[in-house]
Steps between C-alpha positions, in 0.01 A plus 500: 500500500431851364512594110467828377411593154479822325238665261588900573599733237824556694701358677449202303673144541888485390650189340750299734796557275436885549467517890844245453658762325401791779579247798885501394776719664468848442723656231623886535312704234885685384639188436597354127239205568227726560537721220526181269159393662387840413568515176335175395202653709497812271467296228232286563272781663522632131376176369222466708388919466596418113707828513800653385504743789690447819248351735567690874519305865416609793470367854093593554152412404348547174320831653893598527542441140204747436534737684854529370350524156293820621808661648720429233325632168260737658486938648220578663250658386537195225160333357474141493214307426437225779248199321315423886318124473651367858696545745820532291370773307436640808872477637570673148278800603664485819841544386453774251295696798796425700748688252283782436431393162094596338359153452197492284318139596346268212266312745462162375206270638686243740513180306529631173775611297614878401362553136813658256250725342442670848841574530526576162209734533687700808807518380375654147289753720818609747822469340687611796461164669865353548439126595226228482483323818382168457485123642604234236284324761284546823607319764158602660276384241723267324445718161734618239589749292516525123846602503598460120148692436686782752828476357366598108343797671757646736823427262406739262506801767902590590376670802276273696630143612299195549563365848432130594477331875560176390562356864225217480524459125867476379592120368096389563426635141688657101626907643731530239625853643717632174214305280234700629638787593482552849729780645491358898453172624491385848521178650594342893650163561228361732253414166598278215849569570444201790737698761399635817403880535792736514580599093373763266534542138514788260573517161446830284520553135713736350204769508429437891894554509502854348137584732796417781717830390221704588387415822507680759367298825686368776670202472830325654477079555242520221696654253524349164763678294764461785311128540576415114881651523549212747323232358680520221835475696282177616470665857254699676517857661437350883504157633305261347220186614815246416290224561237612349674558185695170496131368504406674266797371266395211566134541417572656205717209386165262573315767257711482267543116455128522476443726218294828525246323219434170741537738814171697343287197395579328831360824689210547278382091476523522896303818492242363248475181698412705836195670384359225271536302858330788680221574230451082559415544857243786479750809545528793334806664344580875689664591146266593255771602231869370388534264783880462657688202439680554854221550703106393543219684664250346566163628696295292779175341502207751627513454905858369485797668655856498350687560833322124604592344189851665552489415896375110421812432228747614695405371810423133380669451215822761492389670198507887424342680333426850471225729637352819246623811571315835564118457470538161366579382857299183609367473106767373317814250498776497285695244426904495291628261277804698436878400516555127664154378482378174290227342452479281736510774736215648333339165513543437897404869505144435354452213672492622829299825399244274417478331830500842668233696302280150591571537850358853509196411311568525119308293298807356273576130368837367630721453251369749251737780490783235536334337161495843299831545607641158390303559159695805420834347622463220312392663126 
């Protein structure tokens, strides 16, 4: 008998009712019952972005979803300024170098956050930058971003927007998107949105939306002013991921029966109960600063390899996790406690990292990381 449980910061697990909901009899997407379904769906993403603004769909990955921001409110020749502390930054950079645009690079340590009064600082010394390219939080490092710190900085200036990849970080913790002022945020279904990979997000603020009258890059599936003129006609310009989307309905229903306010403290108690269990068992956190509350990183005993931790879970116990990225190959792990996780997953999780890190020689007492964790749970 095989079981199989996942700890990766996407995919992660779906609920039963959700995968019920995709397993039914396809619907055609210019039909009456789908453009009910789509309605409700418009709805809700504006609950969870907290957002007044239409909040776009596409069939892609949350790289679709920014590199459709880059084409959409961008000429070249543009100046952005990309904050670089993983490998998300990085795809940032990417993108703009892509499009032609002039990204200036605010290199941020890996494992620490982007300080505001950097970007502050730059933008005050070049005021022709038109966009702030940040990660609400770094799926590589498992860091975040101060975004309301951001937001009271960029709002003020009509023409630069404050952009947000919020694939691993949307519903894990408070991005209150008209609150704080964000012009773009992007998300992807395959995070705390508990649906398989296949759906990107985008919702801009009425700024991004007049930065979208200007631009002058290529664009045709990705664009968002013929996008939005559908969406609100509660269709979409070419054919959608149906069953993604009725999914996703149905996801979003589970999110909102929850509340955001519970949805947040469940993320961030499982979060805080994670790394009080790993600081238990003699490991040290990867994030130095503003630690996610979707996903862990934590680094490996000296002489210890994360590909056999990651090797020795999967293979005896059907747990994944996932491997660090870049340079942090072999170093670190990180582990998610975003979207349908509990705490007893958590729990069995711990447990069995404890018996693994003694196998390969780490001097830990059984049962410790399990007891820090229950201590937390429990206050």
């Amino acid at each position: 008998m095989e079981k199989h449980y996942l700890f990766t910061p996407g995919p992660t697990p779906i609920p039963p009712s959700v995968l019920a909901e995709m397993a039914k009899p396809i619907i055609h997407h210019r039909t009456r019952d789908y453009s009910a379904l789509f309605s409700q769906v418009r709805l809700d993403l504006k609950y969870l972005f907290q957002t007044d603004q239409e909040v776009l769909i596409f069939a892609a990955s949350g790289t679709g979803a920014m590199e459709g921001t880059i084409s959409n409110l961008f000429s070249p020749g543009d100046k952005v300024l990309v904050t670089r502390g993983g490998k998300f930054g990085e795809r940032w950079e990417e993108l703009a170098n892509a499009y032609g645009l002039q990204a200036r690079i605010l290199d941020v340590k890996w494992g620490y956050a982007p300080k505001p009064q950097d970007v502050s600082a730059i933008l005050k010394e070049d005021p022709e930058i038109r966009g702030v390219l940040v990660q609400a939080t770094e799926t590589s490092t498992g860091v975040s971003s101060d975004l309301k710190a951001l937001g009271e900085i960029v709002r003020p200036l009509a023409g630069t927007a404050l952009i947000v990849d919020a694939v691993s970080a949307l519903g894990t913790f408070d991005i209150p998107m008209d609150r704080y002022g964000l012009d773009v945020v992007v998300s992807a279904s395959q995070k705390a949105l508990m649906l398989p990979p296949g759906l990107a997000f985008t919702a801009l603020s009425p700024k991004a939306w007049k930065f979208t009258e200007s631009s002058t890059l290529p664009k045709y599936y990705f664009d968002f002013r013929k996008e939005l003129k559908n969406a609100q006609k509660n269709t979409s310009s070419y054919t959608p991921a149906v069953s993604l989307v009725v999914g996703l309905a149905a996801s979003l229903r589970q999110i909102r029966q929850e509340g955001l306010e519970a949805m947040f403290a469940r993320h961030a108690r499982l979060a805080e109960a994670t790394r009080r269990a790993m600081a238990a068992i003699g490991l040290e956190p990867f994030a130095k600063e503003l630690p996610s509350a979707g996903v862990t990183s934590v680094c490996m005993p000296a002489g210890l390899d994360s590909e056999e931790l990651i090797k020795i879970l999967s293979d005896r116990f059907g747990i994944t996790v996932a491997e660090g990225q870049g340079s942090l190959k072999g170093k670190i792990f990180r582990v998610a406690h975003m979207g349908f996780v509990d705490s007893y997953d958590i729990l069995a999780l711990i447990s069995v990292l404890e018996m693994v890190l003694v196998q390969m020689g780490h001097k830990v007492k059984p049962g410790a990381g399990v007891a820090a964790a229950e201590a937390l749970l429990l206050e």
